[in-house]
N, CA, C and O of each residue as an XYZ file, in Angstrom:
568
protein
N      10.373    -40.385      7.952
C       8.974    -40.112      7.706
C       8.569    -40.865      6.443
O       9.109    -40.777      5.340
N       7.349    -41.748      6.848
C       6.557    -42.087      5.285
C       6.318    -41.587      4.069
O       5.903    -40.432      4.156
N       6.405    -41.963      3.011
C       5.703    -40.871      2.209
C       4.713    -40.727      2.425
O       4.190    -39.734      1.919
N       3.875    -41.621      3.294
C       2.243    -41.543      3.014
C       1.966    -40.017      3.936
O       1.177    -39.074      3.860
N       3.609    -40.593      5.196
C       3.153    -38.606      6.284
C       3.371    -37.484      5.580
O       2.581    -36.560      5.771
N       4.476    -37.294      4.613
C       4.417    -36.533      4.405
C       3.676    -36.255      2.932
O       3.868    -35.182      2.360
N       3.281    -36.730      2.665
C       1.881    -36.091      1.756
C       0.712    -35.724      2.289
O      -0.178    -35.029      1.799
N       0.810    -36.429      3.696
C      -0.210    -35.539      4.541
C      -0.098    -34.511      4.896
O      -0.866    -33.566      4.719
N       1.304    -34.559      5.693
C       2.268    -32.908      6.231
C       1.846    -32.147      5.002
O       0.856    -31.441      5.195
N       2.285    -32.118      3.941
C       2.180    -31.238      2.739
C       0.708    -30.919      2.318
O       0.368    -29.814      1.897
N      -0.013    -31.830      2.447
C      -1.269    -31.641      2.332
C      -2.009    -30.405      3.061
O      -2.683    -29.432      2.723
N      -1.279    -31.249      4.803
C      -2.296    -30.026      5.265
C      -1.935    -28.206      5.798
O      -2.507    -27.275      6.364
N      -0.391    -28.588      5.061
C      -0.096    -27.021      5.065
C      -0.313    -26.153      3.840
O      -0.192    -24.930      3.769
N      -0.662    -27.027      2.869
C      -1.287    -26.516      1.669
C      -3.006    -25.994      2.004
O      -3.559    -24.964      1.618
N      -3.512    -27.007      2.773
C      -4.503    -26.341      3.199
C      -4.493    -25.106      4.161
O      -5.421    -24.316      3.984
N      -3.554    -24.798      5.194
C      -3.547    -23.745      6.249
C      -2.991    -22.507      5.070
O      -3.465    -21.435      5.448
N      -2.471    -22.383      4.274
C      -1.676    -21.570      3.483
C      -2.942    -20.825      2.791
O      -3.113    -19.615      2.642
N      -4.132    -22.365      2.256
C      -5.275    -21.324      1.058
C      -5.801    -20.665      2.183
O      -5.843    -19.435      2.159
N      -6.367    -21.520      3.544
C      -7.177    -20.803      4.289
C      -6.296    -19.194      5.277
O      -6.811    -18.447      6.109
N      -5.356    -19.191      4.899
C      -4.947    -17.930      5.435
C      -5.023    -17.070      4.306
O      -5.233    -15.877      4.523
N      -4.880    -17.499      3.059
C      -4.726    -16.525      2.172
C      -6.653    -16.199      2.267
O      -6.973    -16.288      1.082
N      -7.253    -16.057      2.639
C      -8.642    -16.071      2.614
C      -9.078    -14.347      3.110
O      -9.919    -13.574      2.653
N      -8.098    -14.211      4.219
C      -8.120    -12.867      4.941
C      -7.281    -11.923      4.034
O      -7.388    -10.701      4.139
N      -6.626    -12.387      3.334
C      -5.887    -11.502      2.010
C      -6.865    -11.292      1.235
O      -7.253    -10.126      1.310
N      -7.598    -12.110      0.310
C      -8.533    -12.210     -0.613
C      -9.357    -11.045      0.468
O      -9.063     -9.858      0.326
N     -10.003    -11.295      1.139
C     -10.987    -10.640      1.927
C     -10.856     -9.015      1.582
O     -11.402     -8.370      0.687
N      -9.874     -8.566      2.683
C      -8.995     -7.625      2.467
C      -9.042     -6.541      1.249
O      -9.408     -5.368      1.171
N      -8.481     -7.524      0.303
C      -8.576     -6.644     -1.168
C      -9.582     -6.566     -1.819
O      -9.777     -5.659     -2.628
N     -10.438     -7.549     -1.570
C     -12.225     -6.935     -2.182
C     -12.758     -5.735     -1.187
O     -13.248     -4.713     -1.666
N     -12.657     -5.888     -0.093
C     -12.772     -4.828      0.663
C     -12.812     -3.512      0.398
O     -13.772     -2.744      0.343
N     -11.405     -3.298      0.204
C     -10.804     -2.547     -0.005
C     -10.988     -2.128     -1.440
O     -11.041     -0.912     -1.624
N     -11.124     -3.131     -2.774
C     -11.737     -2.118     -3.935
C     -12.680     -2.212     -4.295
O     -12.870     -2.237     -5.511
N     -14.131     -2.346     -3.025
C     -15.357     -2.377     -3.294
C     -15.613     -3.370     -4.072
O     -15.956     -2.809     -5.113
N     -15.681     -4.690     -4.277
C     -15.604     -5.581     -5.350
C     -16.954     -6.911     -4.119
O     -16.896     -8.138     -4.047
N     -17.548     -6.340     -3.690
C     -18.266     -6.639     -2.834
C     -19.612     -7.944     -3.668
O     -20.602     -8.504     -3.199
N     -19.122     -7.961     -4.698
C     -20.195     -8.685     -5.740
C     -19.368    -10.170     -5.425
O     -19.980    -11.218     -5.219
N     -17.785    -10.057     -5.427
C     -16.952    -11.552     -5.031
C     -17.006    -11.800     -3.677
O     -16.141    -12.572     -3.263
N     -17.938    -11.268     -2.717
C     -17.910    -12.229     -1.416
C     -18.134    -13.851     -1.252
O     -18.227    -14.584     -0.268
N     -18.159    -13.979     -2.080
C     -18.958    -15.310     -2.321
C     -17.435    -16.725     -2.688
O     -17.366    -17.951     -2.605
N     -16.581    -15.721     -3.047
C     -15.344    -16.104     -3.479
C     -14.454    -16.369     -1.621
O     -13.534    -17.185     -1.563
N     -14.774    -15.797     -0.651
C     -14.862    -15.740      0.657
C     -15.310    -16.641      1.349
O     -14.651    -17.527      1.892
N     -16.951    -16.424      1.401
C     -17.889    -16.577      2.862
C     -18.878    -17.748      1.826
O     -19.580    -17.356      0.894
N     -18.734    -19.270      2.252
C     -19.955    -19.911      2.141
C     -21.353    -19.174      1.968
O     -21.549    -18.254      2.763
N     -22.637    -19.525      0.780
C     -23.707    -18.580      0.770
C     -24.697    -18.487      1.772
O     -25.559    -17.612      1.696
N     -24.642    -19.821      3.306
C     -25.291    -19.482      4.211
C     -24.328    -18.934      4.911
O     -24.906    -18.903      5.997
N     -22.965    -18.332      5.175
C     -22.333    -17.550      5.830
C     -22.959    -16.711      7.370
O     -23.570    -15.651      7.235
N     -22.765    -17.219      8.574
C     -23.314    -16.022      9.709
C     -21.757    -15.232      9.855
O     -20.725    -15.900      9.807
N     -21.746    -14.278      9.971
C     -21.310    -13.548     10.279
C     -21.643    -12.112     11.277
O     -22.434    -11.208     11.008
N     -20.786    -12.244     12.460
C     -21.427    -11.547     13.843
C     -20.195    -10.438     13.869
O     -19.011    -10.771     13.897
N     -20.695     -8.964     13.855
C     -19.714     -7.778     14.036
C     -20.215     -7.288     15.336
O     -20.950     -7.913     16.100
N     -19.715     -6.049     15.510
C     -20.312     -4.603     15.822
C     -21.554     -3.840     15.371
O     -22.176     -2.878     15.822
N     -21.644     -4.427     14.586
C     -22.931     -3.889     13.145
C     -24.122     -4.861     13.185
O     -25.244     -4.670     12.715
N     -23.610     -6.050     13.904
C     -25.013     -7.125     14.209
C     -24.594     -8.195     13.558
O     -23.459     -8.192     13.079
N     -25.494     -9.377     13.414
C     -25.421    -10.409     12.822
C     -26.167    -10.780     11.892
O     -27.383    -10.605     11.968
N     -25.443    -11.508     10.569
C     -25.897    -11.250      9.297
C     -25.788    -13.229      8.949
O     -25.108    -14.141      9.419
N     -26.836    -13.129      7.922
C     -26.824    -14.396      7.530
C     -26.894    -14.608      6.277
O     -27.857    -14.040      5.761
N     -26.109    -15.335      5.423
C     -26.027    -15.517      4.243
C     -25.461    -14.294      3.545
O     -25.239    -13.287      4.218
N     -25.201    -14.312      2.183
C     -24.416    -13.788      1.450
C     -24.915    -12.687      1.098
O     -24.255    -11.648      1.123
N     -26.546    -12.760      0.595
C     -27.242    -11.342      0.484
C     -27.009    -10.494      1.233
O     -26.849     -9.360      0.780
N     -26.901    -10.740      2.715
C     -27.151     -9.682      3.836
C     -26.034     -9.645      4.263
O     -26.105     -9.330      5.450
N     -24.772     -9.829      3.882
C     -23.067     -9.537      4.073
C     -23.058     -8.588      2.619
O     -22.311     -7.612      2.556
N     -23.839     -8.916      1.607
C     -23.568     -7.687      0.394
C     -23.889     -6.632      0.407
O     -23.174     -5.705      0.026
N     -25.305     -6.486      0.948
C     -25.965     -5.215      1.395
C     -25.690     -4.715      2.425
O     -25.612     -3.488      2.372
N     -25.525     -5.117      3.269
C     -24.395     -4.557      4.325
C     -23.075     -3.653      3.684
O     -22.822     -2.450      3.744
N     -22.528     -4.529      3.198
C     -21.211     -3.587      2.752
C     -21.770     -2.617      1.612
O     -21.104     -1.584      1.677
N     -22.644     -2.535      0.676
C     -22.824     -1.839     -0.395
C     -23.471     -0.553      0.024
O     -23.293      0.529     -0.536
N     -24.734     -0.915      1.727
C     -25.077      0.504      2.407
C     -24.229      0.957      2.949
O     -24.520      2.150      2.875
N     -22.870      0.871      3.749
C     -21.665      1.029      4.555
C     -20.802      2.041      3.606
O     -20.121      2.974      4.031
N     -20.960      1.686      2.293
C     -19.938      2.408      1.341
C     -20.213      3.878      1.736
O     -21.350      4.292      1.961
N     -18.762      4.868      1.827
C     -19.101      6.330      1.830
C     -18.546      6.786      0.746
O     -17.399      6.492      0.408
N     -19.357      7.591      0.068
C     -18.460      8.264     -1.109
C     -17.440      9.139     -1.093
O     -17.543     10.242     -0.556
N     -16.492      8.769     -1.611
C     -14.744      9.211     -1.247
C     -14.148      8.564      0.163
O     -13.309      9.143      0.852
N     -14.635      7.463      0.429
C     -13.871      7.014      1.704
C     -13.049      5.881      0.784
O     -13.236      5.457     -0.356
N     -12.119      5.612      1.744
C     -11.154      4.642      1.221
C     -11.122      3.780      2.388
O     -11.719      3.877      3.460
N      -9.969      2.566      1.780
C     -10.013      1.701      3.380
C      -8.531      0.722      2.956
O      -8.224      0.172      1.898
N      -7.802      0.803      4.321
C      -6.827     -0.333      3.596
C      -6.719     -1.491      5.032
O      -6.015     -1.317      6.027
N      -7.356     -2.305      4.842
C      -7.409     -3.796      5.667
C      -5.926     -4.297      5.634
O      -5.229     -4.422      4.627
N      -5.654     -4.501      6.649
C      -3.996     -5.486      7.165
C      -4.280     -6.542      8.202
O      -4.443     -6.183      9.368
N      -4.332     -7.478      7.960
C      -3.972     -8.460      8.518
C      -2.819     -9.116      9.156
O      -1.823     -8.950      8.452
N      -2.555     -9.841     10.289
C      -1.238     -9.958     10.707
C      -1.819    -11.523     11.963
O      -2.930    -11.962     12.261
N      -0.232    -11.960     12.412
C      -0.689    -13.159     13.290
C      -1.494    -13.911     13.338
O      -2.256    -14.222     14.254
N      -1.318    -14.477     11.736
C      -2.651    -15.764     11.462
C      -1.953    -16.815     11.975
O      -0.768    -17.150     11.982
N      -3.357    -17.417     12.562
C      -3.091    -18.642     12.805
C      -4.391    -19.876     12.561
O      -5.507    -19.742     13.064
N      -3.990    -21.061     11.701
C      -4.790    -21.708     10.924
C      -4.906    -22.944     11.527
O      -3.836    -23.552     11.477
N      -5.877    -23.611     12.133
C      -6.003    -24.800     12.673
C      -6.712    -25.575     12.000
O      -7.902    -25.416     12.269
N      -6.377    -26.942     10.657
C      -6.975    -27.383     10.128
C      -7.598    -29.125     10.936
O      -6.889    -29.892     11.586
N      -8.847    -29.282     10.650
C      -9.048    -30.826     10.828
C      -9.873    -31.677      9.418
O     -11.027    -32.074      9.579
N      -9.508    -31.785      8.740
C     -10.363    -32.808      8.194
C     -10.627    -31.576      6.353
O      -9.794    -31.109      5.575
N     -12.204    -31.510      6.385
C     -12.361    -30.604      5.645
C     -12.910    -29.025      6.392
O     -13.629    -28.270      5.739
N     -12.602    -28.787      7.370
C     -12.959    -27.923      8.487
C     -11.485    -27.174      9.216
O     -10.485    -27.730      9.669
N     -11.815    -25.755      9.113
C     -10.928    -25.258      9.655
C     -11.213    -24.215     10.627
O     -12.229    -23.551     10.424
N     -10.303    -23.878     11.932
C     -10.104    -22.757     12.677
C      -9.257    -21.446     12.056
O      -8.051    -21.695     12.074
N      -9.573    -20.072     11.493
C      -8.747    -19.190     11.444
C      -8.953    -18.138     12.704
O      -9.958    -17.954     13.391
N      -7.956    -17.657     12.753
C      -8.052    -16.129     13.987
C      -6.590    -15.413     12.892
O      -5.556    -15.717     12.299
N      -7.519    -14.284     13.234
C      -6.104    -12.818     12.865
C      -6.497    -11.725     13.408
O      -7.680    -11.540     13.690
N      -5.523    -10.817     13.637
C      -5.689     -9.136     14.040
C      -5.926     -8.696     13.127
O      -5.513     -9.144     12.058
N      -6.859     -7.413     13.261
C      -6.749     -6.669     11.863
C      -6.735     -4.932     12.099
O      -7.223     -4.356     13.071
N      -6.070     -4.316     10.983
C      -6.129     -3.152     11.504
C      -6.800     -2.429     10.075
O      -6.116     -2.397      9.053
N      -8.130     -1.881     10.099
C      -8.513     -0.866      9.381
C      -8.439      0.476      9.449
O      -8.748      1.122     10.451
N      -7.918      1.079      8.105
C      -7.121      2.519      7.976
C      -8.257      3.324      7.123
O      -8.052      3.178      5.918
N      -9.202      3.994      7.361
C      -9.976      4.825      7.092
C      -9.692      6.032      5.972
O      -9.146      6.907      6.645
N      -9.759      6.359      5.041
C      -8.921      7.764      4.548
C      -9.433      8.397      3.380
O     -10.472      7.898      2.948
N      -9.096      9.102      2.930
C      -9.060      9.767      1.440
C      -8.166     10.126      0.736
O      -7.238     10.753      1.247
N      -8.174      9.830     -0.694
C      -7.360      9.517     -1.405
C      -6.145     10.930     -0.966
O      -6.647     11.956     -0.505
N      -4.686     10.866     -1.141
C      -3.821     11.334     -0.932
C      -3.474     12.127      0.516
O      -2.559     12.908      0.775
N      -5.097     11.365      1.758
C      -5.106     12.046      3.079
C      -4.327     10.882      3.715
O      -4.353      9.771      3.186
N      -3.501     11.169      5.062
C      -3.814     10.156      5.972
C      -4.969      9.403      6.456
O      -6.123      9.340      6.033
N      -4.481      8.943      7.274
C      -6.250      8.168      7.773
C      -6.556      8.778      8.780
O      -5.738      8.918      9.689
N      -8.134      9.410      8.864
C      -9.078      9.664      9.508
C      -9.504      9.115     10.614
O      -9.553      9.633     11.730
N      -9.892      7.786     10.212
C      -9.981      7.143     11.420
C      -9.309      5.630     11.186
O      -9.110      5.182     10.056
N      -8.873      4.650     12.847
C      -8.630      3.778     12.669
C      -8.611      2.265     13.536
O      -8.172      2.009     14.657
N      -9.003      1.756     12.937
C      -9.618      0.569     13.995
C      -8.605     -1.030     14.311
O      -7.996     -1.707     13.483
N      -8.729     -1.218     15.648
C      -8.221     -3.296     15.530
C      -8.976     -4.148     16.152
O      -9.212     -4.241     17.357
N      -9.354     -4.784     15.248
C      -9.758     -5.856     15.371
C      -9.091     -7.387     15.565
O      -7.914     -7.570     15.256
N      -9.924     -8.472     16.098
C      -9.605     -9.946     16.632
C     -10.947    -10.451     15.589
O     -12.120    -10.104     15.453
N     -10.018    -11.484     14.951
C     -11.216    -11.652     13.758
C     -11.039    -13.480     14.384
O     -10.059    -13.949     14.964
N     -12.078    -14.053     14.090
C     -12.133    -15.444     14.661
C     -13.234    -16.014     13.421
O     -14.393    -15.643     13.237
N     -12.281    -17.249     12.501
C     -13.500    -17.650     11.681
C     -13.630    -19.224     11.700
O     -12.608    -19.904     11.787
N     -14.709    -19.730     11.631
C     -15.095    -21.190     10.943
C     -14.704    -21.331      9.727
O     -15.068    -20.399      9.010
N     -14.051    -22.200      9.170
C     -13.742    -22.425      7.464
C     -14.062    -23.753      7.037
O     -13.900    -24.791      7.678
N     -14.631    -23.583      5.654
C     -14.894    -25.319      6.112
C     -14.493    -25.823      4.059
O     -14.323    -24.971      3.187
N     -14.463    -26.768      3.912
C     -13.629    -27.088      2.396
C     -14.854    -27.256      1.653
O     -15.691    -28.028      2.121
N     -15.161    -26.484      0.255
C     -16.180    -26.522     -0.546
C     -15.959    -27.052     -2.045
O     -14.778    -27.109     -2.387
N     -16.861    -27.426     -2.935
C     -16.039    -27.635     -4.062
C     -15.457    -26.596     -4.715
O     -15.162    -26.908     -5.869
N     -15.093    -25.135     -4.327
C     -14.521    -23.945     -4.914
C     -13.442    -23.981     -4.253
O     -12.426    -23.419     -4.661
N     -13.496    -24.671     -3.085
C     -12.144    -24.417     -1.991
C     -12.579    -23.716     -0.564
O     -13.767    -23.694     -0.242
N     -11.860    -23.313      0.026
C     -11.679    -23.151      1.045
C     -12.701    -21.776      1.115
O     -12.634    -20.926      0.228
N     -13.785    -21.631      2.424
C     -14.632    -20.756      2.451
C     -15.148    -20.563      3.875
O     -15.401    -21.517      4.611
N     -15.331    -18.963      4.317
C     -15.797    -18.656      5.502
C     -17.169    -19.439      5.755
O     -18.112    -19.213      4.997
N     -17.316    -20.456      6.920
C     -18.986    -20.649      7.074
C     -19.167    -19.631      8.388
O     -20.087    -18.813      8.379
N     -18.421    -19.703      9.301
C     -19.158    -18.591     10.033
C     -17.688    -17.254     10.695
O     -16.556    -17.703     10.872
N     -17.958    -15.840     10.946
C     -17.395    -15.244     11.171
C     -17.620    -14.148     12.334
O     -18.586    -13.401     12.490
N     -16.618    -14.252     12.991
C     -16.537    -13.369     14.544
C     -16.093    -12.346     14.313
O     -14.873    -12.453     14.436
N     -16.421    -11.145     13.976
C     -14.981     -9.801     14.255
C     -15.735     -9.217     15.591
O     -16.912     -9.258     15.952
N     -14.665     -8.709     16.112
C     -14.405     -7.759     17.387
C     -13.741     -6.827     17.486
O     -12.520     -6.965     17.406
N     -14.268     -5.658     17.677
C     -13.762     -4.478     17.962
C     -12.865     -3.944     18.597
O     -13.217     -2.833     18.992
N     -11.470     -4.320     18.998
C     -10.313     -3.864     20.077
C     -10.375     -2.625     20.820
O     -10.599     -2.317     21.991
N     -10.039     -1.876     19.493
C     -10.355     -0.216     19.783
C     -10.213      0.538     18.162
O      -9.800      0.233     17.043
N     -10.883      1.774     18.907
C     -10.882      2.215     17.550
C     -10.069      3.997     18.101
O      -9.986      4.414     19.256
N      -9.518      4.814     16.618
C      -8.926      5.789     17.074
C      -9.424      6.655     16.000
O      -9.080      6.324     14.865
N     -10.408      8.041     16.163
C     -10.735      9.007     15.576
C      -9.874     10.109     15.651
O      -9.801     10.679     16.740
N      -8.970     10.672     14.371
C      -8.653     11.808     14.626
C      -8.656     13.072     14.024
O      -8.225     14.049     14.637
């Protein structure tokens, strides 16, 4: 192998590596309400399409999550089976996700999985959601 391939090889698994770590980052703002760093995430024209509807730009992914908040709810986001398809400055992510509903020292209440499907595309901050799919698998109330 060239050096020139493999500074590419290396290149572009350095890129699949930030853009997976993206659903981590995600995750843990999530999870400690830190909903002011989406932006650290999701490009500021960001669409993003749930269960909850479709939202555009960064304002209306903040207020979204900031009306969503319940007082004393908790949440712990897991991610699993990423898979990162990079081209160029543009990327494919997909992951499962499983949200755990709860209160502090309860089990979880309720709990959901999701098929998350995103657009990523390379910014001068780095790597950032431009558009986002979640889907609802199933969910389990108990």
């Amino acid at each position: 192998m060239s050096s020139a391939s493999l500074a590419s090889s290396v290149t572009r698994a350095d890129d699949r590596l930030e853009v997976a770590e993206l659903f981590a980052r995600l995750a843990r703002l999530l999870d400690e309400h830190r909903y002011d760093e989406v932006h650290t995430v999701y490009t500021e024209d960001v669409v993003a399409r749930s269960p909850r509807g479709e939202l555009h730009g960064l304002d209306e992914v903040t207020a979204l999550l900031n009306r969503s908040q319940v007082e004393g709810e908790r949440t712990q986001h897991v991610h699993s089976d990423v898979l990162v398809s990079v081209d160029g400055d543009r990327a494919k992510a997909t992951a499962n996700g499983i949200t755990y509903f709860y209160r502090d020292g309860e089990p979880p209440y309720r709990t959901s999985g999701l098929r998350i499907d995103w657009t990523v595309v390379r910014t001068p901050a780095g790597w950032r959601v431009s558009e986002a799919q979640i889907t609802l698998a199933w969910m389990q109330e108990k």
